[in-house]
PDB file of N, CA, C, O and CB in Angstrom:
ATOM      1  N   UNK A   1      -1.926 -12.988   4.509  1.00  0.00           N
ATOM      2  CA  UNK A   1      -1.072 -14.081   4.073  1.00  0.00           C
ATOM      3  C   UNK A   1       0.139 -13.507   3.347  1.00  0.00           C
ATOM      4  O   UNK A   1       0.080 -12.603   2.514  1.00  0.00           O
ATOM      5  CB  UNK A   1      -1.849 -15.066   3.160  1.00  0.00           C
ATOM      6  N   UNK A   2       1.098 -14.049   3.702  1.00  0.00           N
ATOM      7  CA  UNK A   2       2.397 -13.078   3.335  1.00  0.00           C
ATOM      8  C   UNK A   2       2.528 -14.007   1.888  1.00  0.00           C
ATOM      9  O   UNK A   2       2.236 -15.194   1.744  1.00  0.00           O
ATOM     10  CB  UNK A   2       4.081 -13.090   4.686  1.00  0.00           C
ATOM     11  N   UNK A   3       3.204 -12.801   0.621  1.00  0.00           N
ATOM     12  CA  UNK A   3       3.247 -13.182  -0.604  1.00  0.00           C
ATOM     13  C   UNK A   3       5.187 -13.088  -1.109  1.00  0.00           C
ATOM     14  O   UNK A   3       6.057 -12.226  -0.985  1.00  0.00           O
ATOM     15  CB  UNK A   3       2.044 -12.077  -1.460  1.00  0.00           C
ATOM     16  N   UNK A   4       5.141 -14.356  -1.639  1.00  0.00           N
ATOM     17  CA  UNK A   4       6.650 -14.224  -2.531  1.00  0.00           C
ATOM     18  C   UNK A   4       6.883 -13.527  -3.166  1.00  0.00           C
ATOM     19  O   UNK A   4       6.308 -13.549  -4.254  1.00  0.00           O
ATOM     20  CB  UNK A   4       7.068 -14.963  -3.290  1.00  0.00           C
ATOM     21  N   UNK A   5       7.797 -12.550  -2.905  1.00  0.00           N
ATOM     22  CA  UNK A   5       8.494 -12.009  -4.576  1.00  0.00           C
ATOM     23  C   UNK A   5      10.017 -12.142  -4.856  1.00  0.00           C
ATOM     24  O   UNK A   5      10.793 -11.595  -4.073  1.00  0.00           O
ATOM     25  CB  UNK A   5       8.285 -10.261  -4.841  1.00  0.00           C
ATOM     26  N   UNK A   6      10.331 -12.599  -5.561  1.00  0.00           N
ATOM     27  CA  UNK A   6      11.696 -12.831  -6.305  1.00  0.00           C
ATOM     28  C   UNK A   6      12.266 -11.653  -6.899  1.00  0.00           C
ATOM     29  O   UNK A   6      11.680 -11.273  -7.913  1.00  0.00           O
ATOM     30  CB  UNK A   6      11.572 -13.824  -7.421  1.00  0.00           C
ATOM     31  N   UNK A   7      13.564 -10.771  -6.413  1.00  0.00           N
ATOM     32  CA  UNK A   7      13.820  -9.986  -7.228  1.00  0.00           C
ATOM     33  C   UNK A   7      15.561 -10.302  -7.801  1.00  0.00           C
ATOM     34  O   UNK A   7      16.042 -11.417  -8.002  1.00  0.00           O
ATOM     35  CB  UNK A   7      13.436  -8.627  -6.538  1.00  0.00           C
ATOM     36  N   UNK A   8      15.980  -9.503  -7.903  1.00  0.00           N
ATOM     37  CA  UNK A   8      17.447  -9.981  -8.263  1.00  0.00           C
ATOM     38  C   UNK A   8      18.370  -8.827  -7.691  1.00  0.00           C
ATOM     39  O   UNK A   8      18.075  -7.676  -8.009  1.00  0.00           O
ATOM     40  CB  UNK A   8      17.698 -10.193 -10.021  1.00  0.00           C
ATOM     41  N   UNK A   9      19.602  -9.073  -6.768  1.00  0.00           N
ATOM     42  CA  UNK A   9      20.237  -8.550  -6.335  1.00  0.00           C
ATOM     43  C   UNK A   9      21.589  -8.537  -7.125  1.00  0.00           C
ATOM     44  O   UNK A   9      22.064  -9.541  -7.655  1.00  0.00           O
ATOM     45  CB  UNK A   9      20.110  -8.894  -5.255  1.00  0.00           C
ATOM     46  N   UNK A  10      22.277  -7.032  -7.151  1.00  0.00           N
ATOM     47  CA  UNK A  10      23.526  -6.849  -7.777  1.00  0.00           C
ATOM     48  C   UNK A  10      24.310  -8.058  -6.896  1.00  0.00           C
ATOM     49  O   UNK A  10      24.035  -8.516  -5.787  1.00  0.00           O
ATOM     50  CB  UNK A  10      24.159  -5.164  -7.645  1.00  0.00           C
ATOM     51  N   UNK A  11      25.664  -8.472  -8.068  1.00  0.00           N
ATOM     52  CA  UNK A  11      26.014  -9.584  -6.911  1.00  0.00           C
ATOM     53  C   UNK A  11      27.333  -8.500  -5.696  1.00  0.00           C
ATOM     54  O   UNK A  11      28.101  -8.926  -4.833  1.00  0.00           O
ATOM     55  CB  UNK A  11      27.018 -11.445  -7.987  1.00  0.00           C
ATOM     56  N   UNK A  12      27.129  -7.345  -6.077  1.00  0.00           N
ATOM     57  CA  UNK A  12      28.239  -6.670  -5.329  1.00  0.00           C
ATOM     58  C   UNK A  12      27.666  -6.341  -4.018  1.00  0.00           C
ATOM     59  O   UNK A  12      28.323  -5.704  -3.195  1.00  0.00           O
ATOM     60  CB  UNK A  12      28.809  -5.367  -6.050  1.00  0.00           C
ATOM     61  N   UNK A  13      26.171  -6.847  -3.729  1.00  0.00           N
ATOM     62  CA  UNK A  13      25.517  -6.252  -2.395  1.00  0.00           C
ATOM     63  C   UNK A  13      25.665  -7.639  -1.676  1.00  0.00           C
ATOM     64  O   UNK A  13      25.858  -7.679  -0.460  1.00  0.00           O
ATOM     65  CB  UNK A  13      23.737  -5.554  -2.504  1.00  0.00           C
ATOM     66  N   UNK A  14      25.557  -8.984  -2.576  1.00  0.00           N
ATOM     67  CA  UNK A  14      25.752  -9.903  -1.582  1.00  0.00           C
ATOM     68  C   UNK A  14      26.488  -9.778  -0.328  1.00  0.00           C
ATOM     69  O   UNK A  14      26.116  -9.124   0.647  1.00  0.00           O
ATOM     70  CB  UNK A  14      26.209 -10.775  -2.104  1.00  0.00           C
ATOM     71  N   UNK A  15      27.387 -10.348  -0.414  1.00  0.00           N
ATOM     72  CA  UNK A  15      28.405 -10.125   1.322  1.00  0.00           C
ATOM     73  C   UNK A  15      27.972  -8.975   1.701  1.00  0.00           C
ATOM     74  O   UNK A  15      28.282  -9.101   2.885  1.00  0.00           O
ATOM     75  CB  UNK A  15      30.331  -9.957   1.366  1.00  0.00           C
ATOM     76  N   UNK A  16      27.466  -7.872   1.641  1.00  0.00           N
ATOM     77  CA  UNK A  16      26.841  -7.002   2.653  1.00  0.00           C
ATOM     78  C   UNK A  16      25.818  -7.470   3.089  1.00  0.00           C
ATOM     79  O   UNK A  16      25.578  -7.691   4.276  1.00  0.00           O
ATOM     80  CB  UNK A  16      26.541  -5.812   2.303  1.00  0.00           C
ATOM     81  N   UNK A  17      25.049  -7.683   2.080  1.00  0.00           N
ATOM     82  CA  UNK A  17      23.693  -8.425   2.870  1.00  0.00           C
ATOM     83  C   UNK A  17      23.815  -9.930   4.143  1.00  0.00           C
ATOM     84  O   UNK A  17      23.156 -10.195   5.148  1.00  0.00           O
ATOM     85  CB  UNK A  17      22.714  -9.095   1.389  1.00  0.00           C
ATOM     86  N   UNK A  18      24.774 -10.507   3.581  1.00  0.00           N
ATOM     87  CA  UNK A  18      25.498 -11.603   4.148  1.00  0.00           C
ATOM     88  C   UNK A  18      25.423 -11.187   5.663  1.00  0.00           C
ATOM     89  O   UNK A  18      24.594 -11.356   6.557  1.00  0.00           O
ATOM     90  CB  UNK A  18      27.055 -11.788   3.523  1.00  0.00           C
ATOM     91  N   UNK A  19      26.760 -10.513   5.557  1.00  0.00           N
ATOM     92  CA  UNK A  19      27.374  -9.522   6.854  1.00  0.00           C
ATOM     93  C   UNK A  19      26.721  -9.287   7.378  1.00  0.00           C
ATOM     94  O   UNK A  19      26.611 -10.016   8.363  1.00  0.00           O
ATOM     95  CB  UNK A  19      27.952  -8.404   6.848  1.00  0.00           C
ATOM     96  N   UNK A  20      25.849  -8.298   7.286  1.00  0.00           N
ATOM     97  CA  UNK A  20      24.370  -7.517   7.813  1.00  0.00           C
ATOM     98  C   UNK A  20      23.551  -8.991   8.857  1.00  0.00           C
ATOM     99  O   UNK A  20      23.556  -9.038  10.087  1.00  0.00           O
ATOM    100  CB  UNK A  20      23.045  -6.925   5.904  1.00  0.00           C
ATOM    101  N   UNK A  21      23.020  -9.877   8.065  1.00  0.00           N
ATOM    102  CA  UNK A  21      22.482 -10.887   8.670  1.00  0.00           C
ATOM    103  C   UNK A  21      23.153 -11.794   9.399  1.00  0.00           C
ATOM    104  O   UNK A  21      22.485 -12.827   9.444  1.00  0.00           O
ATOM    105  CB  UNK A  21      21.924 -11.435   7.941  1.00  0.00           C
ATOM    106  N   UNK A  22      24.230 -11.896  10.031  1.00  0.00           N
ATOM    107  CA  UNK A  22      25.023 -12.503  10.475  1.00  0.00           C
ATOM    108  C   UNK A  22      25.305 -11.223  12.192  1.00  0.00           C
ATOM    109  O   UNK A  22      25.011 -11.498  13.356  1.00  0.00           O
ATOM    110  CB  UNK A  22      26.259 -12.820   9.108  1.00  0.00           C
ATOM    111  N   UNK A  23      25.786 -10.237  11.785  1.00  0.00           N
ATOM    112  CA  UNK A  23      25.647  -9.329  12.424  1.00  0.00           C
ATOM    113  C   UNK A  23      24.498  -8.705  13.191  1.00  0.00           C
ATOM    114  O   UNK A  23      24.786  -8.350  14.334  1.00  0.00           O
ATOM    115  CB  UNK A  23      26.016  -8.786  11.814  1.00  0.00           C
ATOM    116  N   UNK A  24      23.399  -8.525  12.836  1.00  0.00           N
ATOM    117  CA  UNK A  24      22.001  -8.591  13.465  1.00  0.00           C
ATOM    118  C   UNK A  24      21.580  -9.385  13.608  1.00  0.00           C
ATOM    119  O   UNK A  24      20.593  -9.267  14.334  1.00  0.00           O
ATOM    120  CB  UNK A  24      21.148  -8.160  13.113  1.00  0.00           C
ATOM    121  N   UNK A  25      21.782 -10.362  13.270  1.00  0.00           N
ATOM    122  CA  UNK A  25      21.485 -12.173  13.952  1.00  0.00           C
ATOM    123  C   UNK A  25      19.850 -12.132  13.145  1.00  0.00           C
ATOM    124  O   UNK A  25      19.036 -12.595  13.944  1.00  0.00           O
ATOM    125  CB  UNK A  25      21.364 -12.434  16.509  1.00  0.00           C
ATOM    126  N   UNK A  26      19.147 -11.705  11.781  1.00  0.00           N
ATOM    127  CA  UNK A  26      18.336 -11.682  11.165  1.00  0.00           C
ATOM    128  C   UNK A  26      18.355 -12.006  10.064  1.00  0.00           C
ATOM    129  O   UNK A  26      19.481 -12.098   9.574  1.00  0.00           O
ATOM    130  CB  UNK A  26      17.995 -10.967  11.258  1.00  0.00           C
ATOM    131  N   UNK A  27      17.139 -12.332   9.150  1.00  0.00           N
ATOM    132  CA  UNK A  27      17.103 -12.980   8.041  1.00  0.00           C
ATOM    133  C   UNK A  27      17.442 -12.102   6.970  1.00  0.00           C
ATOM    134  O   UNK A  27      17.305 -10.888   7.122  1.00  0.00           O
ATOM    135  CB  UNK A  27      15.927 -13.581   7.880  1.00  0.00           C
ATOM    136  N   UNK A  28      17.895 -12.614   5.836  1.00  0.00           N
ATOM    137  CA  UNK A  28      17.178 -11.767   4.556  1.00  0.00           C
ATOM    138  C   UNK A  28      16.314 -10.949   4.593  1.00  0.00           C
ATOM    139  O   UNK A  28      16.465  -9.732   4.486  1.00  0.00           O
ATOM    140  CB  UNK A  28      16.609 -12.387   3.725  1.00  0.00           C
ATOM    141  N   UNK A  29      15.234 -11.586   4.763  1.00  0.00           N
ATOM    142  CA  UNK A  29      13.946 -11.110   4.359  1.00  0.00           C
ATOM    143  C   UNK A  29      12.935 -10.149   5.433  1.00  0.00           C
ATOM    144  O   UNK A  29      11.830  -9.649   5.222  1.00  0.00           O
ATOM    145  CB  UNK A  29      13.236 -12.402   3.990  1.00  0.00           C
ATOM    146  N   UNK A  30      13.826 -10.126   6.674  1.00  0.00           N
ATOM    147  CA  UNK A  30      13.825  -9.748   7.731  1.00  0.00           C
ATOM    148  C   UNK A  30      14.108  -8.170   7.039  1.00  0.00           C
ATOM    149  O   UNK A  30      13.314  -7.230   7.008  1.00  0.00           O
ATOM    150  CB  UNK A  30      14.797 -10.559   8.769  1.00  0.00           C
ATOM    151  N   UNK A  31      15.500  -8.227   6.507  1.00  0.00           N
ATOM    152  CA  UNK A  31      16.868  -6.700   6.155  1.00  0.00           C
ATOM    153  C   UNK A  31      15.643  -6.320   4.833  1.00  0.00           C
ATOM    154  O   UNK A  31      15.160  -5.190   4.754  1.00  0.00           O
ATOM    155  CB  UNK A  31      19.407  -7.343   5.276  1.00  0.00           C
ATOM    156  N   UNK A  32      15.393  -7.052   4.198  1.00  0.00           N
ATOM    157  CA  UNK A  32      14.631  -6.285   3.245  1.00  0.00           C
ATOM    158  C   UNK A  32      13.197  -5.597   3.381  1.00  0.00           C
ATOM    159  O   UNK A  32      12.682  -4.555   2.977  1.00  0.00           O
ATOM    160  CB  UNK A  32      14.532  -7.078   2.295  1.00  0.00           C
ATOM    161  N   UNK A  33      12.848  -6.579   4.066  1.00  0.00           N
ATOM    162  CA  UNK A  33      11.177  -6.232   4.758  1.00  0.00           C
ATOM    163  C   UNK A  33      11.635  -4.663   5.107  1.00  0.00           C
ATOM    164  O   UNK A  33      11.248  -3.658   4.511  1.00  0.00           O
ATOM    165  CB  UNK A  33      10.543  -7.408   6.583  1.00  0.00           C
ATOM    166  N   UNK A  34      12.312  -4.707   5.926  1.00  0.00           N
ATOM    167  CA  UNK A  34      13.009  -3.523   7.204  1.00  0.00           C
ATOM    168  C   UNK A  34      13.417  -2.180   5.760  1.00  0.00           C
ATOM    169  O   UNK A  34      13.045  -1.017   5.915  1.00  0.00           O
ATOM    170  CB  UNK A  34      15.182  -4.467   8.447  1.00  0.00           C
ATOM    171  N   UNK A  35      13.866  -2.433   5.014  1.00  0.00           N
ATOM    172  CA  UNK A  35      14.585  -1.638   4.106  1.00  0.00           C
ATOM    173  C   UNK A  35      12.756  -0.991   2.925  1.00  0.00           C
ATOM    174  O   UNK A  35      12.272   0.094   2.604  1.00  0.00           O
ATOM    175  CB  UNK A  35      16.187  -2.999   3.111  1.00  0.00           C
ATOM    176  N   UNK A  36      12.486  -2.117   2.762  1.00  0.00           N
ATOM    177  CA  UNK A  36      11.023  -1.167   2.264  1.00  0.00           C
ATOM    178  C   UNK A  36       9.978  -0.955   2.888  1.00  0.00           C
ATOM    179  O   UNK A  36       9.028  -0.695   2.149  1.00  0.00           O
ATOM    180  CB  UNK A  36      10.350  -1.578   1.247  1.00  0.00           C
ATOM    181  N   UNK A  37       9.644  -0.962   4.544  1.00  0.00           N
ATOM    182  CA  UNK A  37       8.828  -0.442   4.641  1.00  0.00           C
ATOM    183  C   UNK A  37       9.343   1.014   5.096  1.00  0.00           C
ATOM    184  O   UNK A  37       8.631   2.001   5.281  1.00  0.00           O
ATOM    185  CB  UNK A  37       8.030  -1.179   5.300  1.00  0.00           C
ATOM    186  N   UNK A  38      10.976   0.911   5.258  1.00  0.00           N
ATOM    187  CA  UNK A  38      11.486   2.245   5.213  1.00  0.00           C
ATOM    188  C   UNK A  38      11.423   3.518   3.977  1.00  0.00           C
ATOM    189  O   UNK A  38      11.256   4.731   4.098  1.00  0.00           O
ATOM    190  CB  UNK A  38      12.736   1.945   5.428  1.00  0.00           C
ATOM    191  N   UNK A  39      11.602   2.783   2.947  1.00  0.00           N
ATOM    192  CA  UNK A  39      11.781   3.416   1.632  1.00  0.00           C
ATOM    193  C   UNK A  39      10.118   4.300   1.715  1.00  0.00           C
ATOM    194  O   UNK A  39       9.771   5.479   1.634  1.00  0.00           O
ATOM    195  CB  UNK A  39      12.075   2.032   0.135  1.00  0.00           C
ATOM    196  N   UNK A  40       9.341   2.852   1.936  1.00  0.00           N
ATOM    197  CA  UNK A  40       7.481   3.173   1.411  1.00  0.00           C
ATOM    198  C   UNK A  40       7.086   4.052   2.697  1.00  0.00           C
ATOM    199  O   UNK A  40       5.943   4.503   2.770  1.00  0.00           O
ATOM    200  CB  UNK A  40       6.128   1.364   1.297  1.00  0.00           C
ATOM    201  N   UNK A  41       8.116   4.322   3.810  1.00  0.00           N
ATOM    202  CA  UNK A  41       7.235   5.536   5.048  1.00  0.00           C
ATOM    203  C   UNK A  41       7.799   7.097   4.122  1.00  0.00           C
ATOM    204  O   UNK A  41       7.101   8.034   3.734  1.00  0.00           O
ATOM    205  CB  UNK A  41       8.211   5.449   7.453  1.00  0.00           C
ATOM    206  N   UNK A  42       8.855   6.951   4.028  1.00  0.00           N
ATOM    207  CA  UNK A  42       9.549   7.935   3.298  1.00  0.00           C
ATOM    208  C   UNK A  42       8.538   8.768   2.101  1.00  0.00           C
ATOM    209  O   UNK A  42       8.017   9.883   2.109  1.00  0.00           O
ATOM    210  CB  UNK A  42      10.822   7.129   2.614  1.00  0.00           C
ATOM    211  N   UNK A  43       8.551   7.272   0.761  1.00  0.00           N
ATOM    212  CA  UNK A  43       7.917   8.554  -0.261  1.00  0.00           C
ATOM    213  C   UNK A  43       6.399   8.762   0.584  1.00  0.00           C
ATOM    214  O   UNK A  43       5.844   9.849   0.426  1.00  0.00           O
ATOM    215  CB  UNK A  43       7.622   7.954  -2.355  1.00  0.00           C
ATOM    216  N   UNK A  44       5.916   8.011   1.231  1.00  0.00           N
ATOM    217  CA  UNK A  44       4.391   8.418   1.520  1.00  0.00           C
ATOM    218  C   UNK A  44       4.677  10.391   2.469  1.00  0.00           C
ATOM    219  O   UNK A  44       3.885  11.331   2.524  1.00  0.00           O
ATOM    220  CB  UNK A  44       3.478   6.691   2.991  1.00  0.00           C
ATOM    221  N   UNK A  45       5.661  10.305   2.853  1.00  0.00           N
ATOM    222  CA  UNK A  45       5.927  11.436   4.022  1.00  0.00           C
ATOM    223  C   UNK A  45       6.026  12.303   2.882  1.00  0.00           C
ATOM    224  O   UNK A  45       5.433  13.381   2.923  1.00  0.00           O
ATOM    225  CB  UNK A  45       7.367  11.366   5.234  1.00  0.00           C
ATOM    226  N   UNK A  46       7.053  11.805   1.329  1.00  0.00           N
ATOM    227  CA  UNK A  46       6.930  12.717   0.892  1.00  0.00           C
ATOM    228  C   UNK A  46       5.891  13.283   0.180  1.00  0.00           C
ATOM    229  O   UNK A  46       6.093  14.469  -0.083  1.00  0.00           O
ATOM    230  CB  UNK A  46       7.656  12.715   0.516  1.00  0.00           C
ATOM    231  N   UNK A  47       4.606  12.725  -0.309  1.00  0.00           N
ATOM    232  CA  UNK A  47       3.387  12.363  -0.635  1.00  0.00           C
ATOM    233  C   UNK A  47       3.053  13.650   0.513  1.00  0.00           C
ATOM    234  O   UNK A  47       3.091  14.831   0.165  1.00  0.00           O
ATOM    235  CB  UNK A  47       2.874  10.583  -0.457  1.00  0.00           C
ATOM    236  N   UNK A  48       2.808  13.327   1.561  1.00  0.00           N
ATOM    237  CA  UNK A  48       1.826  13.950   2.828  1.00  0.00           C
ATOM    238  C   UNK A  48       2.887  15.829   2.535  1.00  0.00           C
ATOM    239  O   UNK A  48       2.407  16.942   2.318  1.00  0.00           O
ATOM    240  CB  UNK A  48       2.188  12.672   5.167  1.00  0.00           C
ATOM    241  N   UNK A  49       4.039  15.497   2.640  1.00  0.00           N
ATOM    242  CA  UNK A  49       4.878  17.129   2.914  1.00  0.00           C
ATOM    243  C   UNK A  49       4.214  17.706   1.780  1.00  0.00           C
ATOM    244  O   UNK A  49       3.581  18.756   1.882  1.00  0.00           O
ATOM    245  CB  UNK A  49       6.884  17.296   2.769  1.00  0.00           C
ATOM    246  N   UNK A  50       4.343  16.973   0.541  1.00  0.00           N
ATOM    247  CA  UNK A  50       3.870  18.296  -0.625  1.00  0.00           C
ATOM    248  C   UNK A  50       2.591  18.262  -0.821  1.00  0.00           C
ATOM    249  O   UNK A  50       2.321  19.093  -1.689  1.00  0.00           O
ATOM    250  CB  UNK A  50       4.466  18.250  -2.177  1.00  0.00           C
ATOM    251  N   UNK A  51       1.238  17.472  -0.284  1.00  0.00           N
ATOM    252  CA  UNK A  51      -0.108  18.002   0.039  1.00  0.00           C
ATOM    253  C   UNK A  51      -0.349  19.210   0.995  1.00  0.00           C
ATOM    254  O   UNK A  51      -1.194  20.104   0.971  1.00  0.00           O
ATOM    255  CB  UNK A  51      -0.809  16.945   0.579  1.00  0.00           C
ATOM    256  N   UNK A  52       0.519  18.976   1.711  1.00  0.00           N
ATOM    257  CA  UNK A  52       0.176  19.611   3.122  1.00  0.00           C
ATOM    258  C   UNK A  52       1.142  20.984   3.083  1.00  0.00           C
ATOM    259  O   UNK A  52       0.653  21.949   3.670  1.00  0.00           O
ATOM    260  CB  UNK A  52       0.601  18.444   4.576  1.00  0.00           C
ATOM    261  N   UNK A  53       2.488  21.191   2.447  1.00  0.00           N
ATOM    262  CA  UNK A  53       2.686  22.524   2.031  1.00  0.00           C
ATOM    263  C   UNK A  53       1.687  22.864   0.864  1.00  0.00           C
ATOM    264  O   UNK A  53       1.255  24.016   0.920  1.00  0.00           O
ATOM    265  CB  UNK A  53       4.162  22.721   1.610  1.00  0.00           C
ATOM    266  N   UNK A  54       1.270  22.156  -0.098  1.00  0.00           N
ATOM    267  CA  UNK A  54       0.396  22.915  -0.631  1.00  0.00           C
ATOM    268  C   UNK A  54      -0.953  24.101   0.101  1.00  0.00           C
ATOM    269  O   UNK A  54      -0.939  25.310  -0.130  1.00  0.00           O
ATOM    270  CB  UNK A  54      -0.062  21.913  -1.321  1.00  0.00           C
ATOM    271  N   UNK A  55      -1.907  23.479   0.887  1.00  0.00           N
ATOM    272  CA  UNK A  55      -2.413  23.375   1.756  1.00  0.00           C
ATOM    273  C   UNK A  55      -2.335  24.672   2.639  1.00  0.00           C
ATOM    274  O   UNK A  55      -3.095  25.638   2.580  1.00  0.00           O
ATOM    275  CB  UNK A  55      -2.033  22.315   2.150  1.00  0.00           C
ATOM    276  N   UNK A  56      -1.048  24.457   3.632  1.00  0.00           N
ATOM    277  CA  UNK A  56      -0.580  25.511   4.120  1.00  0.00           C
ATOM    278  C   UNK A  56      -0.011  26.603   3.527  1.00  0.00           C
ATOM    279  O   UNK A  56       0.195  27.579   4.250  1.00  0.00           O
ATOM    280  CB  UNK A  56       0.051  25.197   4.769  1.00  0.00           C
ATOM    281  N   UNK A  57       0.356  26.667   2.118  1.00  0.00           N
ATOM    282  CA  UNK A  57       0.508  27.873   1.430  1.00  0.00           C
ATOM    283  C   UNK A  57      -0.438  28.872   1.396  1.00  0.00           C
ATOM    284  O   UNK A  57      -0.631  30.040   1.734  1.00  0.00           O
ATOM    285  CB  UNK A  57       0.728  27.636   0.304  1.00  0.00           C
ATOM    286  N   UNK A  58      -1.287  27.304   0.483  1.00  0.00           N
ATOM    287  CA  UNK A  58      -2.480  28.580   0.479  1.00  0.00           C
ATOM    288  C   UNK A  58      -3.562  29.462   1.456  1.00  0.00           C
ATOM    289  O   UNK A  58      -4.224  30.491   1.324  1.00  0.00           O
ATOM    290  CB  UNK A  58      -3.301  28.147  -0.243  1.00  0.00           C
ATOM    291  N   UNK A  59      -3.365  28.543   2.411  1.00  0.00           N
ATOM    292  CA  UNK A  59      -3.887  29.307   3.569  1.00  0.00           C
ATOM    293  C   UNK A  59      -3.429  30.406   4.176  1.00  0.00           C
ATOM    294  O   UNK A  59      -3.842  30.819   5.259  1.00  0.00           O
ATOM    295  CB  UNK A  59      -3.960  28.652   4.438  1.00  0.00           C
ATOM    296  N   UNK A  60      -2.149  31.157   3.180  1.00  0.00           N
ATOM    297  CA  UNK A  60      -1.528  31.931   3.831  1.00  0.00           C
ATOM    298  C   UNK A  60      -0.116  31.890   4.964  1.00  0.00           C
ATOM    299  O   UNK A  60       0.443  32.834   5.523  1.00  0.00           O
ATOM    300  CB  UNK A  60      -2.465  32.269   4.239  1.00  0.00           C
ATOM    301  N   UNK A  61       0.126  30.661   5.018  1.00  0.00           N
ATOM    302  CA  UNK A  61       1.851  30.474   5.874  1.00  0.00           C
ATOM    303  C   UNK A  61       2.866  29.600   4.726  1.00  0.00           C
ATOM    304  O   UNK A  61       3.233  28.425   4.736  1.00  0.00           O
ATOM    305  CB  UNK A  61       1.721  29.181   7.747  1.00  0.00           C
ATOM    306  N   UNK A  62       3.029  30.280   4.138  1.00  0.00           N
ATOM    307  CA  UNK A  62       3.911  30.587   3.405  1.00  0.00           C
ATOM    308  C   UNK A  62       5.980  30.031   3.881  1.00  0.00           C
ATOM    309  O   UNK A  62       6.809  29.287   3.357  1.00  0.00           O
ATOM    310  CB  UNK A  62       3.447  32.190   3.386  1.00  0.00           C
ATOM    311  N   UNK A  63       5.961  30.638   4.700  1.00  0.00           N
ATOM    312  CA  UNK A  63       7.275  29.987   5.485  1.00  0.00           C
ATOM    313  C   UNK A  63       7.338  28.504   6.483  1.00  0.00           C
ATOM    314  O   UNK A  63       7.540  28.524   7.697  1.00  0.00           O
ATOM    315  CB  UNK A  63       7.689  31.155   6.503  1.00  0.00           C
ATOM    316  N   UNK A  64       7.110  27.215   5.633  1.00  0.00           N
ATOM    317  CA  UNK A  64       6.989  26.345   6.469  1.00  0.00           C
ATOM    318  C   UNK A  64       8.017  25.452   6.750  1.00  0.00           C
ATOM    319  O   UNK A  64       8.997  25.614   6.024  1.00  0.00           O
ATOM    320  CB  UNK A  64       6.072  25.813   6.207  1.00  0.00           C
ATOM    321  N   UNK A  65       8.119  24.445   7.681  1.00  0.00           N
ATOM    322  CA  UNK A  65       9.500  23.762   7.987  1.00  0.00           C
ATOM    323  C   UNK A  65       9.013  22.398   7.855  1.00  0.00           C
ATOM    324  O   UNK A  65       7.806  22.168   7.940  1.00  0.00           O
ATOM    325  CB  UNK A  65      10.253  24.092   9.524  1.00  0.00           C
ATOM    326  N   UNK A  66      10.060  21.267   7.608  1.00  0.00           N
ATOM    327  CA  UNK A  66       9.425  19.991   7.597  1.00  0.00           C
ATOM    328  C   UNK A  66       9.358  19.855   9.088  1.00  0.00           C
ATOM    329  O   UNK A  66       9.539  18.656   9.302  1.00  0.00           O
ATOM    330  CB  UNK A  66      10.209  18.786   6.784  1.00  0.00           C
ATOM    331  N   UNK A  67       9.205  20.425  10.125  1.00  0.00           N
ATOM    332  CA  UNK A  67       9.028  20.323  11.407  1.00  0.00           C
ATOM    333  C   UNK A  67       7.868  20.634  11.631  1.00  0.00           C
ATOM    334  O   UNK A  67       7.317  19.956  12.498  1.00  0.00           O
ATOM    335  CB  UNK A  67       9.800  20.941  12.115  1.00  0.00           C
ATOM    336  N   UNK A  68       6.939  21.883  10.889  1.00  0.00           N
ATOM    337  CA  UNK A  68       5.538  21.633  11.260  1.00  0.00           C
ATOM    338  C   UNK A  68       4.949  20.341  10.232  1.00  0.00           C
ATOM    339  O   UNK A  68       4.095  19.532  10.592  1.00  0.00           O
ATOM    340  CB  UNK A  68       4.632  23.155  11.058  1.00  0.00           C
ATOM    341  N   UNK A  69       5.672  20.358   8.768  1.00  0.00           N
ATOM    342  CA  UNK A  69       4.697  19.187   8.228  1.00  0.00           C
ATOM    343  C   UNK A  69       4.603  18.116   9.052  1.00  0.00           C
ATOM    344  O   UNK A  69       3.507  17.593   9.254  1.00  0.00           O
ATOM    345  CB  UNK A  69       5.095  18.604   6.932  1.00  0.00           C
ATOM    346  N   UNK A  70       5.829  17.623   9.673  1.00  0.00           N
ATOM    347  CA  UNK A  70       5.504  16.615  10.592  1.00  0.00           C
ATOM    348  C   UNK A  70       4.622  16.276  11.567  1.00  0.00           C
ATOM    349  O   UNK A  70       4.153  15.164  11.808  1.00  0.00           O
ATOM    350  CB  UNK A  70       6.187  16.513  11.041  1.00  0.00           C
ATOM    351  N   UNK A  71       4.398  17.482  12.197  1.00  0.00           N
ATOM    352  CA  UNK A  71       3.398  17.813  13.389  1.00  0.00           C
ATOM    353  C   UNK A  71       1.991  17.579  12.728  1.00  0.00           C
ATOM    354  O   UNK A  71       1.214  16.744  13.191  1.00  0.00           O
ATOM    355  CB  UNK A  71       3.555  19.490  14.016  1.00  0.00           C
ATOM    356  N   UNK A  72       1.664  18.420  11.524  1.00  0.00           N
ATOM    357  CA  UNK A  72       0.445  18.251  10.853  1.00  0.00           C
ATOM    358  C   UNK A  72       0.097  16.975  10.257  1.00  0.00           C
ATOM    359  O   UNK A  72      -1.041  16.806   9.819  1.00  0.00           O
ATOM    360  CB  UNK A  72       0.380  19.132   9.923  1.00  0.00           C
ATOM    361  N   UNK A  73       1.158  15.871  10.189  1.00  0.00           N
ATOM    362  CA  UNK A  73       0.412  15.002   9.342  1.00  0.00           C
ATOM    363  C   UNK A  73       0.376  13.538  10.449  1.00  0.00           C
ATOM    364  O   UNK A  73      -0.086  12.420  10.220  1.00  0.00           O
ATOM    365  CB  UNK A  73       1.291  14.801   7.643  1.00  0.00           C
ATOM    366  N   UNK A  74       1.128  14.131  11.821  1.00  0.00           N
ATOM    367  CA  UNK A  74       1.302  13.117  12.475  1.00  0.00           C
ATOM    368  C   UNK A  74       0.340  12.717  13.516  1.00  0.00           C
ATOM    369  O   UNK A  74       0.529  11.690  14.168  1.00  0.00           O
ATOM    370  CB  UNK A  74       2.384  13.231  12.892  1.00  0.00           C
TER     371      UNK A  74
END
């Protein structure tokens, strides 16, 4: 069951947000939904990169790229 939350927007983002929804032919809540489950894939990736270089340090590979963390956590 989807839940309300009320937050408060600078009023200098309005007309972007405006724009934005007018332009993608989408809601508000649509642009925001879209905007944090972006934010919340992000820190979790960053969550998973610094378990998983931990991890792989100590196992000895030492030189890693966010190109294998990706591979490993995906």
């Amino acid at each position: 069951m989807p839940v309300r939350i009320t937050f408060e927007l600078p009023d200098d983002m309005r007309p972007a947000l405006d724009a934005a929804t007018r332009a993608e032919g989408i809601s508000e809540s649509e642009i925001v939904m879209a905007a944090l489950r972006k934010y919340l894939f992000k820190q979790r990736f960053r969550e998973l990169r610094a378990m998983t270089l931990r991890h792989m340090r100590m196992s000895g590979r030492g030189d890693v790229s966010d190109e294998d963390v990706f591979r490993a956590v995906s």
